[in-house]
C-alpha atoms as an extended CHARMM CRD file, in Angstrom:
* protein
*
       145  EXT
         1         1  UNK       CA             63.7500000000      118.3120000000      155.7960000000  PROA      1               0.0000000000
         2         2  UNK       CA             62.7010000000      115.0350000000      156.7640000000  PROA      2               0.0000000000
         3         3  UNK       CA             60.5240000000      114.1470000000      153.9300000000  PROA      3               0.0000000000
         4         4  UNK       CA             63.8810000000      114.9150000000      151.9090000000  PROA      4               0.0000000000
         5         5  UNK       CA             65.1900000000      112.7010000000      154.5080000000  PROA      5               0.0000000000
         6         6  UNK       CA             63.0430000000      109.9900000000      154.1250000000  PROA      6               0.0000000000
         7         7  UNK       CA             63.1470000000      109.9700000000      150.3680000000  PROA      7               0.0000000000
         8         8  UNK       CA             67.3120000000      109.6210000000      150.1840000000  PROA      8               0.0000000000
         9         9  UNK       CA             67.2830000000      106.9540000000      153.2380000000  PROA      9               0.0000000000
        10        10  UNK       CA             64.7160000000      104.6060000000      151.0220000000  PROA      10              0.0000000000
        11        11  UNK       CA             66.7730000000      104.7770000000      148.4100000000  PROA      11              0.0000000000
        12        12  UNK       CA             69.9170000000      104.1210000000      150.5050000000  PROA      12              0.0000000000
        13        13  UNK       CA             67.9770000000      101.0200000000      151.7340000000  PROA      13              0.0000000000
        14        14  UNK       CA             66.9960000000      100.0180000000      148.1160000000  PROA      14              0.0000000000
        15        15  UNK       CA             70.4150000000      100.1600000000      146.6830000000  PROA      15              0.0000000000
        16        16  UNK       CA             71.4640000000       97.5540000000      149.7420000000  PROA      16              0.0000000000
        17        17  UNK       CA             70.6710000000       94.3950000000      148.9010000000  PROA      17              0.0000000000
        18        18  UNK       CA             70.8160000000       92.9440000000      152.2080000000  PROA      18              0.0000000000
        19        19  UNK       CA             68.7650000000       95.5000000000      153.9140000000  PROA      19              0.0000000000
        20        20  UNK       CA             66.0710000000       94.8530000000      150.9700000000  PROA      20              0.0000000000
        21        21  UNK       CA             66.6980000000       91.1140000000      151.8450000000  PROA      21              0.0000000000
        22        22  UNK       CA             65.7670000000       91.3810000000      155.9060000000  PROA      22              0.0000000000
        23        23  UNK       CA             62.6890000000       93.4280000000      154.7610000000  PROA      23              0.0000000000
        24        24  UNK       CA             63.7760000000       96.4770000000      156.6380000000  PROA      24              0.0000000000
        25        25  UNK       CA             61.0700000000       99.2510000000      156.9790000000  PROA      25              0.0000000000
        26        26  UNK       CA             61.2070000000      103.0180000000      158.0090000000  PROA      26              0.0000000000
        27        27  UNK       CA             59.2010000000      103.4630000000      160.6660000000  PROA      27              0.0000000000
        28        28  UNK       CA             59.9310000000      106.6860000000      161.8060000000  PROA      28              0.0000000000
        29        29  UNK       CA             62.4720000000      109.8990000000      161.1570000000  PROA      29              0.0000000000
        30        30  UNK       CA             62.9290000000      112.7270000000      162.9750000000  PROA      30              0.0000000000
        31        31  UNK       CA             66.1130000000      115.7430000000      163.2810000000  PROA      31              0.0000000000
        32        32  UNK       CA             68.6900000000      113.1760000000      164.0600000000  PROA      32              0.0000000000
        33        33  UNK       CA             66.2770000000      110.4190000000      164.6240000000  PROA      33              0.0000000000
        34        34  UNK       CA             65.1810000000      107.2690000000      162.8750000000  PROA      34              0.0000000000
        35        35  UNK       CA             63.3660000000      103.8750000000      163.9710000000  PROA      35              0.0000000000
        36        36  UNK       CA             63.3100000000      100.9010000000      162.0860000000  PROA      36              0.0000000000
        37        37  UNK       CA             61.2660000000       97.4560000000      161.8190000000  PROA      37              0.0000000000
        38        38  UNK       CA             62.7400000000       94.5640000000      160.6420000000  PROA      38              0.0000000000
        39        39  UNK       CA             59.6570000000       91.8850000000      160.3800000000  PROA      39              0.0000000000
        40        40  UNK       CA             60.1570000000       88.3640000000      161.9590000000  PROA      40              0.0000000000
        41        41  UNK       CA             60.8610000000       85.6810000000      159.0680000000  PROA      41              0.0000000000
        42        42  UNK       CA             61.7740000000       81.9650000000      159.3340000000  PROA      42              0.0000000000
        43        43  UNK       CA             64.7400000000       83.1290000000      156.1330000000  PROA      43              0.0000000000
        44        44  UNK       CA             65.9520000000       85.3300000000      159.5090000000  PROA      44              0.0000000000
        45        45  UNK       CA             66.5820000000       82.4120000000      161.9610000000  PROA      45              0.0000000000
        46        46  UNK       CA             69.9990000000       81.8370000000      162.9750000000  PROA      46              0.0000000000
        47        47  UNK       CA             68.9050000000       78.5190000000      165.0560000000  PROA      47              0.0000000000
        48        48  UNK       CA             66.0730000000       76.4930000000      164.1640000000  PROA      48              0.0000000000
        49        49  UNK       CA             66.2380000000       74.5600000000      167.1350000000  PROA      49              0.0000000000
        50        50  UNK       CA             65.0760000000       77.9020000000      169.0600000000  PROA      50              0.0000000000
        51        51  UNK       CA             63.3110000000       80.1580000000      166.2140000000  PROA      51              0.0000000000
        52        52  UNK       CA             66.2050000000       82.5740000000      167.4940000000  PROA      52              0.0000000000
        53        53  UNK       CA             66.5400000000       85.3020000000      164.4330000000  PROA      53              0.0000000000
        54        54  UNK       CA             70.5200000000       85.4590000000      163.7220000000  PROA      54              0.0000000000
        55        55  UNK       CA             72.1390000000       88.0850000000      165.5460000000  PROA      55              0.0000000000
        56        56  UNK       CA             73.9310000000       89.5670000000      162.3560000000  PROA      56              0.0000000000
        57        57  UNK       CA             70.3950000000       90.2290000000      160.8890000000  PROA      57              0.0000000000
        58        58  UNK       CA             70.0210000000       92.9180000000      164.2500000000  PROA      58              0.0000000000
        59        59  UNK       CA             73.7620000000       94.0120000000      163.4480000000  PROA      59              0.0000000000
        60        60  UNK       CA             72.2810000000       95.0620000000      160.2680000000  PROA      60              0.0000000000
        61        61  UNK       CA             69.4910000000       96.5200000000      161.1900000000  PROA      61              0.0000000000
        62        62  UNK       CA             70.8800000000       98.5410000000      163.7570000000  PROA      62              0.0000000000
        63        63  UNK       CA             73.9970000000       99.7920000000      161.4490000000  PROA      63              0.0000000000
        64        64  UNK       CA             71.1070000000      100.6700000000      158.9810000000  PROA      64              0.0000000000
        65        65  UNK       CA             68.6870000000      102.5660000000      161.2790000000  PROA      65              0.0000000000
        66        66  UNK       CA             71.8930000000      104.3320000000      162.5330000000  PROA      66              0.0000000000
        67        67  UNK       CA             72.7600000000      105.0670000000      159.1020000000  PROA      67              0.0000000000
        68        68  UNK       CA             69.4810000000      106.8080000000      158.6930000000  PROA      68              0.0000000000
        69        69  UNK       CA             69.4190000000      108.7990000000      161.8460000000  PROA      69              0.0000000000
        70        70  UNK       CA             72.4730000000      110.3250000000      160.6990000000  PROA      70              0.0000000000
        71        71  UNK       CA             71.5680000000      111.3310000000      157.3080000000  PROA      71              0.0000000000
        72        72  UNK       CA             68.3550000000      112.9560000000      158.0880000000  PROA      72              0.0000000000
        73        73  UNK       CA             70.4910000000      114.7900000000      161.6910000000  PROA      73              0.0000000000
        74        74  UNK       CA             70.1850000000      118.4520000000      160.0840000000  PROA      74              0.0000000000
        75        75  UNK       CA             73.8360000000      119.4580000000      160.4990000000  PROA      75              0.0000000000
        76        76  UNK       CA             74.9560000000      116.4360000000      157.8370000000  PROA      76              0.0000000000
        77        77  UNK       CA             74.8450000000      117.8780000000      154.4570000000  PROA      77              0.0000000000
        78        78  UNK       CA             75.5840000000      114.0690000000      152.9430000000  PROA      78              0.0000000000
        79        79  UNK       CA             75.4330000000      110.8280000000      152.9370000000  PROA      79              0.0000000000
        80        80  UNK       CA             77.2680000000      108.4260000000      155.3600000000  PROA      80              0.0000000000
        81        81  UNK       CA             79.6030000000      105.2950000000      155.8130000000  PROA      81              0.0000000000
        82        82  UNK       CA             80.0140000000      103.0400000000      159.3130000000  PROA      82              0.0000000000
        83        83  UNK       CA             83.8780000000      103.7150000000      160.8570000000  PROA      83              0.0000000000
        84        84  UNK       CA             83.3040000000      101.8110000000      163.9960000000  PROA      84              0.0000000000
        85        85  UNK       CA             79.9680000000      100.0450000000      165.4650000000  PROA      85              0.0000000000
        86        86  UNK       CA             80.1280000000       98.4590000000      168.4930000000  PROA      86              0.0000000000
        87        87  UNK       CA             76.9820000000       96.1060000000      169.5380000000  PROA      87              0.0000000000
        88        88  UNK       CA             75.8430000000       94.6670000000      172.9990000000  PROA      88              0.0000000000
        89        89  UNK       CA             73.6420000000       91.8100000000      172.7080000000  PROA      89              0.0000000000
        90        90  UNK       CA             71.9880000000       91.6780000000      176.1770000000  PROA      90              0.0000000000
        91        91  UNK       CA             69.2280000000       88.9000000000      175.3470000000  PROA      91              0.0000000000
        92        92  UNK       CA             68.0070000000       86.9710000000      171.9100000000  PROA      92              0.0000000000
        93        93  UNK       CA             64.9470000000       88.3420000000      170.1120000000  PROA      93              0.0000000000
        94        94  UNK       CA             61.4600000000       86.6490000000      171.3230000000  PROA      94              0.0000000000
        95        95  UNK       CA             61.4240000000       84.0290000000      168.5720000000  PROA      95              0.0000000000
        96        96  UNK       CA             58.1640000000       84.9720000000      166.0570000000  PROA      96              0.0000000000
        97        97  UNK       CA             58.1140000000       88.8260000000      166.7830000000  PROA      97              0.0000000000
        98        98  UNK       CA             59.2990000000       91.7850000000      164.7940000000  PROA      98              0.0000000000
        99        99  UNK       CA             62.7600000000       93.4730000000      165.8620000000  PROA      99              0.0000000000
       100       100  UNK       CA             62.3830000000       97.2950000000      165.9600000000  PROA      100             0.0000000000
       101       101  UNK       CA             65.2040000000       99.5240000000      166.4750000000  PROA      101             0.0000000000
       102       102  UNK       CA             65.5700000000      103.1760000000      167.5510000000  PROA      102             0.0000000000
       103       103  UNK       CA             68.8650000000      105.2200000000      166.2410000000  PROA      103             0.0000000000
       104       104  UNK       CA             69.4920000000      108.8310000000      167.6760000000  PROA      104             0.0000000000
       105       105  UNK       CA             72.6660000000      110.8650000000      166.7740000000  PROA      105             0.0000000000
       106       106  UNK       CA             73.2800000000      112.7400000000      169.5740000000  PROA      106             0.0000000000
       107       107  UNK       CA             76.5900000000      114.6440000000      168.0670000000  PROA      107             0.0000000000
       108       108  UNK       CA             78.5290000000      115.6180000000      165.0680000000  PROA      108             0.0000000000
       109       109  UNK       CA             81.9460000000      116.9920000000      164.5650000000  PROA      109             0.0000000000
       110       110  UNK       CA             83.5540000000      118.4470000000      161.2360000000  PROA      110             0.0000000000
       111       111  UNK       CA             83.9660000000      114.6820000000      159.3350000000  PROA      111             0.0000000000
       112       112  UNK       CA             82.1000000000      111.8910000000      162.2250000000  PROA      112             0.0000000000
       113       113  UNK       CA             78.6830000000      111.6130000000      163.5880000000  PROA      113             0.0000000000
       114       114  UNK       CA             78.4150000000      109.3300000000      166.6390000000  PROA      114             0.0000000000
       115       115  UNK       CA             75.5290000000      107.2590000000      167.1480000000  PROA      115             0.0000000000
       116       116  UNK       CA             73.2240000000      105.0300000000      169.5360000000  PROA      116             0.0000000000
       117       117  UNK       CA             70.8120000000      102.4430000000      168.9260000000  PROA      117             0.0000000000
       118       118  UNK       CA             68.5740000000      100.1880000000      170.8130000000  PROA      118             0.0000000000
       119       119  UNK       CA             67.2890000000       96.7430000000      169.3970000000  PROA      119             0.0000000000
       120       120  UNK       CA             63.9700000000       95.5220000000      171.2300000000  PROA      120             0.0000000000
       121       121  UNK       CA             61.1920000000       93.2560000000      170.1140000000  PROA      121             0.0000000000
       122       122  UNK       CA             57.4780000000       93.8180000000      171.7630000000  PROA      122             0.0000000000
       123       123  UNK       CA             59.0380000000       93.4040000000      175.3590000000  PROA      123             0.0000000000
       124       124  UNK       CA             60.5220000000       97.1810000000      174.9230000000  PROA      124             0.0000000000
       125       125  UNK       CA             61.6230000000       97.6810000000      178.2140000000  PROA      125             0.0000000000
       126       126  UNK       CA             64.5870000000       94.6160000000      177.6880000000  PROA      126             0.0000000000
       127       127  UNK       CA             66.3560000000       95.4160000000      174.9040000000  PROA      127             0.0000000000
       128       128  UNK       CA             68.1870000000       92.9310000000      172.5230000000  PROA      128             0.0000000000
       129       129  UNK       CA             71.3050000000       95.0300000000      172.0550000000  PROA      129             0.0000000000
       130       130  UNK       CA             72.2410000000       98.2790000000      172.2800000000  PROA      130             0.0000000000
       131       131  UNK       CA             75.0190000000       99.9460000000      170.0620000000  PROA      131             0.0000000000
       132       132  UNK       CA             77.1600000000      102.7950000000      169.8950000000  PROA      132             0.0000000000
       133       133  UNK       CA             78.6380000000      104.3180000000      166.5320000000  PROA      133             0.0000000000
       134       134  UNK       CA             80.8770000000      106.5160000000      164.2260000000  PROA      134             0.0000000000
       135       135  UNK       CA             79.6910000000      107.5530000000      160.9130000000  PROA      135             0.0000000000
       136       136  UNK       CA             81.7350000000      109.3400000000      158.4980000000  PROA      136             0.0000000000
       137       137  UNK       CA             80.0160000000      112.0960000000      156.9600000000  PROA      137             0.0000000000
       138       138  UNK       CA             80.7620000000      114.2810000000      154.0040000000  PROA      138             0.0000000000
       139       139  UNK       CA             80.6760000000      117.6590000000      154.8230000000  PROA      139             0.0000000000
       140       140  UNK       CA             78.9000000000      119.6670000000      157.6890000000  PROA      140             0.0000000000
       141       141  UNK       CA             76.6500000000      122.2050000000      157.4920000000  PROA      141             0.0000000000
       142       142  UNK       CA             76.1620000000      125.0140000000      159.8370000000  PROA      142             0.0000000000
       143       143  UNK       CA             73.4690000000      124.7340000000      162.3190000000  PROA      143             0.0000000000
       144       144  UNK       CA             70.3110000000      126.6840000000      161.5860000000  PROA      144             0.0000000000
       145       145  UNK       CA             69.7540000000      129.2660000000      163.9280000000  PROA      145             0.0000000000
């Protein structure tokens, strides 16, 4: 299920041309699960006078790894579209390292998946945001027994 998974969300991420752009990488999926790496890049800086990356490249990478931990969630028998993503940015990324996020989606109702992420660079334990989500989905499948 997840290598189906895996297949589907790289070619969501290849038909986005921004996602392709910020060099976003699949690090991880699992039942509801994904984690992403975005790599650190001087194109990604929002302020040169700190070497801060811009805080709509981590919007977009944690609306993508979201994304992805709903499509491979094994009641979602489609693909998916962002209703509603709300994003705390507790601290700016540590200028030079990569931003990783983690995506679980912890439920799913007939039509909307709802999502959280955490965005954290190698200092794990203080995040750089944290987000909470709606997805649209296309249909639902039954849960496997």
């Amino acid at each position: 299920m997840v290598e189906a998974s895996n297949k589907v969300i790289q070619s969501f991420i290849e038909k986005m041309p921004h996602a392709e752009a910020l060099g976003l990488k699949i690090l991880q999926l699992s039942a509801g699960e994904a984690e992403m790496l975005m790599p650190w890049s001087e194109d990604l800086i929002g302020d040169p006078a700190t070497g801060v990356i811009h805080g709509g490249a981590v919007s977009t990478l944690m609306d993508t790894c979201s994304g992805a931990a709903v499509i491979c969630h094994p009641e979602n028998g489609g693909v998916t579209a962002t209703l509603d993503l709300r994003i705390d940015y507790m601290r700016p990324a540590s200028p030079g390292q990569d931003v990783r996020a983690h995506a679980e989606c912890y439920n799913i109702t007939r039509s909307i998946a709802f999502v959280r992420a955490t965005a954290f660079d190698d200092d794990a334990s203080r995040p750089v945001a944290t987000a909470t989500g709606a997805f649209t989905i296309a249909f639902r499948k039954e849960a496997s027994a």
